[in-house]
ROMARKE-619055 format. One record per residue (C-alpha): z, x, y. Coordinates in steps of 0.25 Angstrom, whole numbers, plus 2048, in hexadecimal, padded with zeros to 3 digits. Layout:
# ROMARKE-619055
ZXY;...
//
This chain:
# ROMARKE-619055
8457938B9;83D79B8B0;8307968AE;82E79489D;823797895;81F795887;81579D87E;81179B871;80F7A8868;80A7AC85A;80E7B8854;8057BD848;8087C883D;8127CB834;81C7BF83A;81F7B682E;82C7BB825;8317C682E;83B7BF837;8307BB841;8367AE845;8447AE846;83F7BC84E;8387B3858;8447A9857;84D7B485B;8457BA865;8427AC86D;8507A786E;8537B5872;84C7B387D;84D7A587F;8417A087C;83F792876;83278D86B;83179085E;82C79A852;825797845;81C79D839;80F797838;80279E832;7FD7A883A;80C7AC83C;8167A9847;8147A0852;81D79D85D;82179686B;82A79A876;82F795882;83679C88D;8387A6899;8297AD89C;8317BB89A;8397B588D;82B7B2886;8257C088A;8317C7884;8307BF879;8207C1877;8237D0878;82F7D086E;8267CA863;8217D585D;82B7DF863;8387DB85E;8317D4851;8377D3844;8377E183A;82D7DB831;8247D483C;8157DB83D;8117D284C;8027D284D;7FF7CA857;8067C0862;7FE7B886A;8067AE875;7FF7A287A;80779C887;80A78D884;811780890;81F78188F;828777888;83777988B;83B77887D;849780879;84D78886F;846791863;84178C855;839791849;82F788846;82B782838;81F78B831;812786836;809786829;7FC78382F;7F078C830;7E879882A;7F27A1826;7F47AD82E;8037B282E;8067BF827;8107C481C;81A7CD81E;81A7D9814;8287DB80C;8327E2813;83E7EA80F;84C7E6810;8527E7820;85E7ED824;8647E2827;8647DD818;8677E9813;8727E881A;8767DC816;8757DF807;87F7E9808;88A7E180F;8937DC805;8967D280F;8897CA811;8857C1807;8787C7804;87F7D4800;8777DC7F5;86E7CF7F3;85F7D57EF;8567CC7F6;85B7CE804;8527CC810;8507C781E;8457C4828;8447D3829;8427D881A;8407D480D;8357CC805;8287C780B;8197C8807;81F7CA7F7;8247BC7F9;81A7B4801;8147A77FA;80D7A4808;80E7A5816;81479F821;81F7A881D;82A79F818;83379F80B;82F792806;82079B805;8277A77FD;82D7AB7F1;83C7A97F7;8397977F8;83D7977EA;84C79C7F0;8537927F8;85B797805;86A795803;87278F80F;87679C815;8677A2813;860796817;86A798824;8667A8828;8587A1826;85B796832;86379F83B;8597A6845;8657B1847;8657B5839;85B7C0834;8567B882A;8527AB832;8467A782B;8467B1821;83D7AE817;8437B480B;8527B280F;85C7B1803;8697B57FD;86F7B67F0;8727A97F0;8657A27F2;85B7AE7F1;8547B77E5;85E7BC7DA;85D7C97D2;85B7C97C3;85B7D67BA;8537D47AE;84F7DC7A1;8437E079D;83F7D3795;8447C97A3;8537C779D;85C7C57AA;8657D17A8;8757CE7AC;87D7D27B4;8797D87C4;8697DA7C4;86C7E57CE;8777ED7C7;86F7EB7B9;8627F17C0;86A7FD7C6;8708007B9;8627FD7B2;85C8087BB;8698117B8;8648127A9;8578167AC;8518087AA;8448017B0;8477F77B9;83E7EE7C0;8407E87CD;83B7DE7D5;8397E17E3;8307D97EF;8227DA7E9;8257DE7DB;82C7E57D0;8307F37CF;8357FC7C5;8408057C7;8478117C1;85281A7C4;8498247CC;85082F7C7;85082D7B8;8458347B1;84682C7A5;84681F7AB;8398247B5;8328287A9;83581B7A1;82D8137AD;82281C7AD;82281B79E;82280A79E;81A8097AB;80E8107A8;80F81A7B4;80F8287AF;80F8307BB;80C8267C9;81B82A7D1;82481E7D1;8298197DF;83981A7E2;8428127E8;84F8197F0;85B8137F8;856817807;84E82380F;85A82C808;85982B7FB;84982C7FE;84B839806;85383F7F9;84583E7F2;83A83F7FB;83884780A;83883E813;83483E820;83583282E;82982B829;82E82B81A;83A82481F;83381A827;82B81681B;837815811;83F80E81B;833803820;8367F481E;8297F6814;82F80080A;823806804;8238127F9;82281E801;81E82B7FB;826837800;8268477FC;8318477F1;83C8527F2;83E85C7E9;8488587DF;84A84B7E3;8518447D9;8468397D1;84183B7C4;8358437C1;82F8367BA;82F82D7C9;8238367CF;81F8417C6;81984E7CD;8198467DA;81D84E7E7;81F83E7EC;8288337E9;8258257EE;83381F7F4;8378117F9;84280B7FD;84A7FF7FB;8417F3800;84A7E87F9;8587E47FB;8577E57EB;8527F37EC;85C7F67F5;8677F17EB;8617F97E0;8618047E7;86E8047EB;8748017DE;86B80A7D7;86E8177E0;86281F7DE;85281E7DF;84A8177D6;83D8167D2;8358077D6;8288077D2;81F7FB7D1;8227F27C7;8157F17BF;80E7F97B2;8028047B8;7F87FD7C1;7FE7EF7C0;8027E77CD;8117E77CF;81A7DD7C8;81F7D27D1;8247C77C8;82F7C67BE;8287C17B2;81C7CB7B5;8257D87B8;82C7D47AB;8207D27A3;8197DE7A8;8247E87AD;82F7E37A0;82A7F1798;82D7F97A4;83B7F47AA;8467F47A3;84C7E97AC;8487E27BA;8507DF7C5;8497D37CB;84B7C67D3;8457B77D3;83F7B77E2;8317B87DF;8267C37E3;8197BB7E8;8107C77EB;8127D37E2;8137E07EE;8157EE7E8;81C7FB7F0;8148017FB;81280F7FB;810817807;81282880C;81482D81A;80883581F;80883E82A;814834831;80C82782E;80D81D822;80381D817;80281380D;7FE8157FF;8018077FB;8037FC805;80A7F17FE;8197EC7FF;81E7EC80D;80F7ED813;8067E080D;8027D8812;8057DC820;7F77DC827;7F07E982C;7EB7E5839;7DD7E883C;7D57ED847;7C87E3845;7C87D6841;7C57D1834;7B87C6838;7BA7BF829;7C67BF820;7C67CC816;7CB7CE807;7CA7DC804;7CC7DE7F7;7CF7ED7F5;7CC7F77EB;7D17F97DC;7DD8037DC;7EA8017E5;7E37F17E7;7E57EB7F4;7DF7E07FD;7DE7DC809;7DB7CF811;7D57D1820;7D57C682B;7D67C583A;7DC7D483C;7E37D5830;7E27DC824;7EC7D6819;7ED7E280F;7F27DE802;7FE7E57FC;7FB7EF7F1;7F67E97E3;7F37F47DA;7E57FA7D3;7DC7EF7CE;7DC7F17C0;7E27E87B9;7E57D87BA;7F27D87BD;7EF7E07C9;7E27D77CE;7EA7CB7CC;7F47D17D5;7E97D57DF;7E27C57DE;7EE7BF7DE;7F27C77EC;7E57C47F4;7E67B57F0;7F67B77F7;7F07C0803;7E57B5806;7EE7A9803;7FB7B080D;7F17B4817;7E87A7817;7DC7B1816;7CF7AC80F;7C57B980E;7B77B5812;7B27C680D;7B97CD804;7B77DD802;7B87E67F6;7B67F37F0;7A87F77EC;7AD7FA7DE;7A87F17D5;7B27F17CB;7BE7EF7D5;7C57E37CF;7C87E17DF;7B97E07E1;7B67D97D5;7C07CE7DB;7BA7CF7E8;7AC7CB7E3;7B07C17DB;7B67B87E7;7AF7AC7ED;7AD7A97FC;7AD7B6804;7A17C1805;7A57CD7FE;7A47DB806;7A47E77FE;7AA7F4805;7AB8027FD;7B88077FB;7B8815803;7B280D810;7C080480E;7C780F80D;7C481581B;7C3806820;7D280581D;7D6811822;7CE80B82E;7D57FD82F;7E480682A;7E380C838;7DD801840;7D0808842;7C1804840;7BA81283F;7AF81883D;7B6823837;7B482F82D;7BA828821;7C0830815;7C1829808;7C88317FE;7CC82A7F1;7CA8287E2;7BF8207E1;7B78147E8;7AA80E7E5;7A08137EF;79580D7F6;78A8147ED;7908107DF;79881E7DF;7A78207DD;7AB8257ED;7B882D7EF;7B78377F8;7B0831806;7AD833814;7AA82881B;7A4825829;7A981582A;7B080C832;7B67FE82D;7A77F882C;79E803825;79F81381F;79581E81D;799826811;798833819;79D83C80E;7A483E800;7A88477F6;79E84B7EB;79D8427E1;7A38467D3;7A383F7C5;7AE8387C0;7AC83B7B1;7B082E7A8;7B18257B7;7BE8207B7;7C68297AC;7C38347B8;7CD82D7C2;7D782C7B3;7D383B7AF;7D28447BC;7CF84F7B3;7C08477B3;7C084B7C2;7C48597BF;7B985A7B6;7AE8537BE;7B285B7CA;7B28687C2;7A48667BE;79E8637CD;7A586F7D0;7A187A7C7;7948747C2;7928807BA;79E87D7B4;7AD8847B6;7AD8927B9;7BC8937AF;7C28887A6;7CE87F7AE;7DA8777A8;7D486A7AB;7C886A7A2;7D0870799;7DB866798;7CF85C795;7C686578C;7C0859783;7BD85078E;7B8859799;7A985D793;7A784C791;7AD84B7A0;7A28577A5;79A85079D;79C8417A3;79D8487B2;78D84E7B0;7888437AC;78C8397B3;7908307A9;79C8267AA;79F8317B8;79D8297C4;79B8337D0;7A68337DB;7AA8397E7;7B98367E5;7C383F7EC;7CE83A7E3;7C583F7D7;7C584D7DE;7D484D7DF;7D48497D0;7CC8557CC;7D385E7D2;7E28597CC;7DB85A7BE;7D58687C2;7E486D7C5;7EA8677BA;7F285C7C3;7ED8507BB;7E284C7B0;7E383D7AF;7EA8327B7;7F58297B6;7F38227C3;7E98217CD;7E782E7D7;7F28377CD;7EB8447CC;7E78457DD;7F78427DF;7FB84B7D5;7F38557DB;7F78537E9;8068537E3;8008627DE;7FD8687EB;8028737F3;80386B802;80487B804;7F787F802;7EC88080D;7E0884807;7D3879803;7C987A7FB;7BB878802;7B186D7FE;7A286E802;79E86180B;78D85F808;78A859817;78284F814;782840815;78A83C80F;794849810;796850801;7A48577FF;7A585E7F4;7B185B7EC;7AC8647E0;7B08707EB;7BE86D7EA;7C086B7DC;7BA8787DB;7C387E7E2;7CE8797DB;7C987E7CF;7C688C7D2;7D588E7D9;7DA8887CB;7D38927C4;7D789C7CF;7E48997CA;7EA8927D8;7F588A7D4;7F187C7D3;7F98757E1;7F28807E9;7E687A7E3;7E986B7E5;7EB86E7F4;7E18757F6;7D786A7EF;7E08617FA;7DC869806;7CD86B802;7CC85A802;7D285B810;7C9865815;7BD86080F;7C1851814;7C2858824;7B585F821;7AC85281E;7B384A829;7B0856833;7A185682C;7A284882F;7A984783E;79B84E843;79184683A;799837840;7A283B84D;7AD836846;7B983B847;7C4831841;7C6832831;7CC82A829;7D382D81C;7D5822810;7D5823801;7E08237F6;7DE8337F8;7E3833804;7EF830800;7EF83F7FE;7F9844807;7F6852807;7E584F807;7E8846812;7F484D81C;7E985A819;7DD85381D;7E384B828;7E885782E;7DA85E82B;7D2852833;7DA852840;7D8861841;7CB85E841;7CC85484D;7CC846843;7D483A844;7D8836839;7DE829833;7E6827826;7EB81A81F;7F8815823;7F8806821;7F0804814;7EF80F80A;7E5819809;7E28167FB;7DA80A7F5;7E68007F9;7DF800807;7D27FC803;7D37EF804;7D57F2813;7CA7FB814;7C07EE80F;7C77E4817;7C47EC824;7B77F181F;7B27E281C;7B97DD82B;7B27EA833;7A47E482B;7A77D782F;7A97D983E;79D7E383E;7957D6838;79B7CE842;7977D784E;7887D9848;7867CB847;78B7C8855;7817D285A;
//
């Protein structure tokens, strides 16, 4: 007789509302195993009794054959005495205990249900709000975890007989799925007018026929509204951008599948992948001459952001409406996204014409990610819908539960305990209410769903930050302060599981520095715990502080001036084109009044799109160095040079390059040979102070993080520049480059602190 044994097992991770159970279920009677399954806290525990070889097969098949949506972390097996019980059960939820199950991210609509929604024959045919243990709603709907309806927003919707049935039947796909329904017992779509009068008639056909005449139409999807127009009208593009308040930032687009996307855009194995992943992000591609979108959706932009259907009601709309169209976020300018009816109609009810909504409610607000393939490897810009919360596992431990609370633009935060960081989905810039309520009212969510209680809590050495305002006016946890460029590098650090020290390059707009000064274009020695500013570019005034990021002609200015200190050799188009303004801008720059110093390589990419001509004032943040990227000639292979001073810390002279420019402009070299060239003198000037560097520290590992590293020509040159030269050199993949990964950089800066404490104390 074969001899029995039973084991108890806990499986952590993502293992709560993606099937994990009825998974287990299946898998044990499969294999004739006896026990039981259940959710509790930490997140899925178990008993199984059976053959020696049917309980190894089964331990091995945990993570192996787990469900689509399934992250397994960790499965620890404890041997326990035999008991002869029979048969298989899911076991009631176990409540008890510090919290420690995590929340699935939302997931896009499996095959199986799209299948299903266009089979005339199954009753769920064309219903909107389709879903299964493998798809649909999740961390937009969670109240609370364990993950059970009765905790989200579906409790409200009682199963009907024959969902309630699926629900109980461990042979049906969508046993103890959460957010199970059909259109008898489930959400219902409404079409309403601009003033929240239900429209007549089909909600569906009336949003089609709405978009048809070149209307506004707003929609609700999993984390929030959008708002749509027939991508290729040019009236109906131009009447958003007119009501929304965004007069040249691309819209994103929505299209049917990877065909319709390949129609528009180049796409190559890795595009695909990413427009086809359960996460459905925004994925920027190279747009194909004429491809047929209104000039209005991305003006002058060689990109366009494409997604694909992520909702069974995308996917109806889609369908019906037969063409691409723009889906942008649902909000005015900087404003969070709009989630809730009441508050999309009040704040969106002068920009939609109509809203195609529903009545299941949207607890956390989650907006589009945004990501681009680089170099074969996924980079996001924006990590949001279809990412948070999933945890980023870490390396080293966190010794004391973290709050990071990011920076001011592209606002995330981040939780850190045991090895996890729990990033936050992306809220916005921290510049107004709306939005800080939106980013207070989340770390209250985050800390109650994860059963977190910080005991430090890290923010950005900027003062004025309303994030580090918030920061120090908490009670009950010692603050830790941790400049913004360090948590840069530090992120790019914990983005690729690696704790330094490295030669860290911090490229960006702006961030306070450590002396008082406004830093922007750093080299950094650091690991996780501590930096050295090794080198930087030459500080620059900012003439007027602020209206110099709004008006890069400042820049321009500024940069002109450290240039040619004797002043220009011959007129140029950019002072002329400010004639009143530029002696008072000369004027603010010399003597250092209201014209704060910085070292910002953003600001240099500024000057040099005003000094071609590219861009003189702003409408959103980082405009003019995109529009110049969008200038350049990928063709072009010369640089202009940039003296490096070799002291301590190193001094490049950004000056150099504008120079340059300005001398080829005079030359009369047409102005994308110039952009590439200012493009390729940043990559050789970056490889030279890392070389400069490699012999001063022995390091040869750089790593590479800032919003201007979203650059793809700077960063595919430069790259390819440092491994020539013999580096290794990490990118962001998992977090983006840009300011929505500083709250990652300060969670594992404050943990590496911590367990550096922890180990000089012990000594």
């Amino acid at each position: 007789m074969t001899q029995r044994i039973r084991t108890s097992i806990r499986v952590e991770g993502i293992v709560q509302g993606v099937g994990f159970r009825p998974f287990v279920y299946s898998l044990a009677t499969r294999l004739g195993l006896a026990g039981w399954v259940g959710n509790d806290v930490d997140g899925v525990f178990a008993e199984v009794e059976g053959s020696a070889a049917s309980v190894r097969n089964f331990l091995a098949a945990l993570d192996r054959e787990a469900p689509p949506l399934a992250r397994v972390q960790r499965v620890t097996a404890q041997a326990m005495t035999p008991q002869g019980t029979a048969g298989f059960s899911i076991a009631p939820t176990d409540r008890s205990g510090r919290r420690r199950a995590l929340v699935s991210a939302d997931s896009a609509t499996c095959a199986d249900c799209l299948a299903e929604l266009a089979d005339p024959a199954d009753r769920r045919f064309g219903y909107p709000f389709i879903n299964c243990t493998n798809c649909g709603p999740r961390f937009t709907i969670v109240r609370d975890v364990p993950y059970d309806r009765a905790l989200t927003t579906m409790a409200g919707f009682a199963m009907c007989a024959d969902c309630a049935a699926e629900y109980h039947d461990p042979a049906n796909r969508r046993f103890h799925a959460q957010p199970v329904c059909c259109p008898a017992c489930g959400p219902r779509l409404r079409l309403l007018d601009a003033g929240g009068t239900e429209v007549a008639g089909d909600p569906l056909a009336g949003a089609v026929t709405a978009l048809r005449h070149g209307q506004v139409l707003g929609v609700k999807g999993l984390g929030g509204f959008h708002l749509a127009v027939d991508a290729a009208r040019q009236d109906a593009a131009a009447k958003l951008r007119e009501r929304k308040h965004r007069e040249d930032k691309p819209f994103a687009l929505m299209v049917a599948d990877v065909a319709a996307a390949r129609e528009m855009c180049e796409l190559d194995e890795a595009a695909a992948g990413l427009l086809t992943s359960p996460r459905r992000p925004v994925v920027l591609l190279p747009r194909r001459p004429g491809a047929l979108v209104a000039d209005a959706v991305a003006p002058g932009n060689r990109q366009l952001g494409v997604m694909l259907p992520y909702t069974p009601l995308h996917h109806l709309l889609l369908r019906e409406f037969a063409g691409p169209i723009v889906a942008t976020s649902g909000n005015i300018s900087d404003e969070p996204i709009a989630y809730q009816d009441e508050d999309a109609l009040h704040r969106l009810g002068d920009i939609a014409d109509a809203f195609l909504t529903h009545d299941r409610p949207i607890h956390m607000r989650t907006d589009d990610s945004v990501v681009r393939p680089v170099r074969g490897r996924e980079m996001l810009l924006r990590r949001s819908r279809g990412y948070a919360p999933e945890p980023l596992t870490l390396r080293g431990r966190f010794p004391r539960p973290v709050l990071a609370c990011g920076a001011e633009l592209k606002s995330t935060f981040c939780l850190g305990t045991e090895n996890r960081a729990i990033l936050s989905q992306h809220i916005g810039d921290l510049e107004n209410y709306e939005t800080l309520r939106s980013f207070t009212e989340g770390i209250e969510h985050f800390r109650r769903l994860f059963d977190i209680t910080p005991e430090v809590v890290a923010h950005d050495l900027h003062p004025e930050y309303l994030s580090t305002k918030y920061a120090l006016e908490l009670d009950d946890a010692e603050l830790v302060g941790v400049q913004h460029h360090h948590a840069h590098i530090a992120s790019c650090l914990a983005d690729n599981d690696e704790e330094g020290p490295v030669i860290g390059v911090a490229f960006d707009g702006t961030g306070f520095g450590s002396d008082g000064t406004l830093w922007g274009g750093e080299f950094l020695l650091a690991d996780l715990a501590e930096f050295e500013r090794a080198g930087h570019l030459t500080g620059v005034p900012m003439p007027g502080g602020a209206a110099a990021i709004r008006q890069p002609w400042r820049m321009a200015a500024a940069y002109l001036d450290a240039a040619y200190p004797s002043g220009l050799p011959d007129p140029l188009a950019v002072a002329a084109r400010n004639p009143q303004a530029w002696p008072d801008v000369l004027a603010l720059a010399r003597r250092g009044i209201n014209a704060p110093v910085t070292s910002s390589a953003g600001r240099l990419f500024d000057a040099v799109a005003a000094l071609l001509g590219v861009r003189d004032t702003i409408n959103y943040e980082g405009q003019a160095a995109v529009e110049l990227e969008q200038l350049a000639d990928p063709a072009e292979r010369a640089a202009y040079p940039a003296a490096i001073a070799e002291g301590r810390p190193l001094l490049v002279a950004g000056p150099d390059l504008v120079r340059g420019a300005a001398e080829d402009l005079l030359a009369g070299v047409p102005p994308p040979v110039i952009a590439a060239r200012l493009h390729n003198g940043v990559a050789a000037m970056i490889s030279r102070a890392c070389l400069l560097l490699r012999e001063r520290s022995g390091l040869g590992t750089v790593a590479l993080s800032g919003g201007v590293f979203q650059n793809l020509l700077l960063l595919n040159g430069l790259v390819q520049l440092l491994e020539q030269d013999g580096f290794r050199v990490l990118v962001h993949s998992r977090v983006p480059p840009n300011d929505g990964g500083i709250s990652l950089g300060q969670a594992a800066v404050t943990a590496a602190r911590d367990r550096r404490a922890g180990m000089s104390s012990r000594a």
